[in-house]
N, C-alpha and C positions, 0 to 999 in steps of 0.2 A: 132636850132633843135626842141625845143619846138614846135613852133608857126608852124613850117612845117608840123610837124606829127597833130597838132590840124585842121591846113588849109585841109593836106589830110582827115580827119575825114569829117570834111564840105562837102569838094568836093563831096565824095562820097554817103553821104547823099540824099544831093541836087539832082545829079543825079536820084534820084529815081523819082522825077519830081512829081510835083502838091502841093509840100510843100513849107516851108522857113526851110532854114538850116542857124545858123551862130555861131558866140561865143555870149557868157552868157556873160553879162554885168547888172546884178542885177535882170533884170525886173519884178524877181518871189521874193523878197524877201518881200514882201507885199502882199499873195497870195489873199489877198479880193481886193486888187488897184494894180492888174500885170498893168504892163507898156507894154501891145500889142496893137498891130495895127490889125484891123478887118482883112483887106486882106491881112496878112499875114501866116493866120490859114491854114491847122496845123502847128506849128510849132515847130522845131527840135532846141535844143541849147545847144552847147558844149562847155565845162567849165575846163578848166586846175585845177586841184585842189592839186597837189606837184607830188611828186618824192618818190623812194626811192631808193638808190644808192644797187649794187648787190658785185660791185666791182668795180676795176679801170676801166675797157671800161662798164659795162654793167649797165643800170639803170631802175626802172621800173618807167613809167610815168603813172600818173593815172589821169580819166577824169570823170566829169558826164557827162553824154546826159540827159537834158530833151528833153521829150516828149509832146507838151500841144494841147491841146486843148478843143474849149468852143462850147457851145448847148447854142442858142440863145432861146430856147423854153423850155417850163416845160412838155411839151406835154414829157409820159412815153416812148414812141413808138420812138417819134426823140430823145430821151438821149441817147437811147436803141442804136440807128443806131449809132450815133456819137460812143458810148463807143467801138463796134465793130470796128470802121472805127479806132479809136485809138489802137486799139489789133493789128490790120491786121498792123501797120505802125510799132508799136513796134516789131514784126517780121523781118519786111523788113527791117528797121536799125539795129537788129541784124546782119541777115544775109550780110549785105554789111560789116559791122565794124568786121567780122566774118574773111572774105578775109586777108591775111598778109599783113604787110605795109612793102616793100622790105625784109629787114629781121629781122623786129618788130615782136615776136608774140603777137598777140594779146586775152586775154583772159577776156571774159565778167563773172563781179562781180552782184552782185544782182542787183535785180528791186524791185522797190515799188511805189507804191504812196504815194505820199508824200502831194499831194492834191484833194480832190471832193468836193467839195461845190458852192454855190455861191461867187461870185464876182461881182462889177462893171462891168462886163465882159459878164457876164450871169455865166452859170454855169461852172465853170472850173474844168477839172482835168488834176493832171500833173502827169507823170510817171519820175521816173530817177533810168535811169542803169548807173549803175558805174563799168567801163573800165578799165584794166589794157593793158600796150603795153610794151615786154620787147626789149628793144633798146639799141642798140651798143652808144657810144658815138663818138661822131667823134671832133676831139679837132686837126685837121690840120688847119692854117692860113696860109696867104700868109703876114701877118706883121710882116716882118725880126724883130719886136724890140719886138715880146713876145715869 
């Protein structure tokens, strides 16, 4: 159930074309040495972070999205473009993660930045909105022995 609702998060992301969307797998937890790839900027990453149960069917699953992206230039004028081009996407992944996931609702928790500095990278900043989705559990199997 997890992995499905994070998959659709992705999907729809993605969609929005000209990015990388995928799951979080540490790469930010050294923000001066992130573990990116040049051509994959900007990019979008979603990170399962727990649960909190409502009731017996109903649970709220909770997510970060970072946001990253990096300005190869100190020039004032290109951080300036890039920091927009960052605004404008943090937008557009609201609004797509905004849509219901069948019948998920989904309700977006704060944003911040969480990074603007240098890096290895050039200059990075990362934004992360954290996601809430309330979702039915679905616990039917087709394995007669549970």
């Amino acid at each position: 159930m997890i992995a499905k609702v994070q998959e659709s998060i992705i999907e729809r992301v993605a969609d929005l074309g000209d990015i990388t969307c995928r799951r979080y797998y540490g790469e930010l937890s050294s923000p001066k040495e992130p573990k990116l790839t040049e051509g994959e900027l900007p990019l979008v990453l979603v990170d399962f972070v727990g649960d909190k149960p409502q009731d017996a069917t109903r649970v709220i699953l909770q997510f970060n999205i970072y946001i990253v992206h990096v300005s190869y230039s100190a020039n004032i004028h290109t951080r300036a473009k890039k920091h927009q081009e960052v605004l404008s996407l943090m937008e557009s992944v609201d609004r797509v993660i905004s849509l219901p996931f069948g019948s998920s609702i989904v309700t977006l928790k704060t944003l911040k930045k969480i990074y603007d500095g240098i890096s290895s990278k050039g200059y990075l900043t990362v934004f992360m909105r954290q996601v809430e989705l309330a979702h039915n559990r679905d616990y039917t199997t087709t394995n007669p022995n549970l």
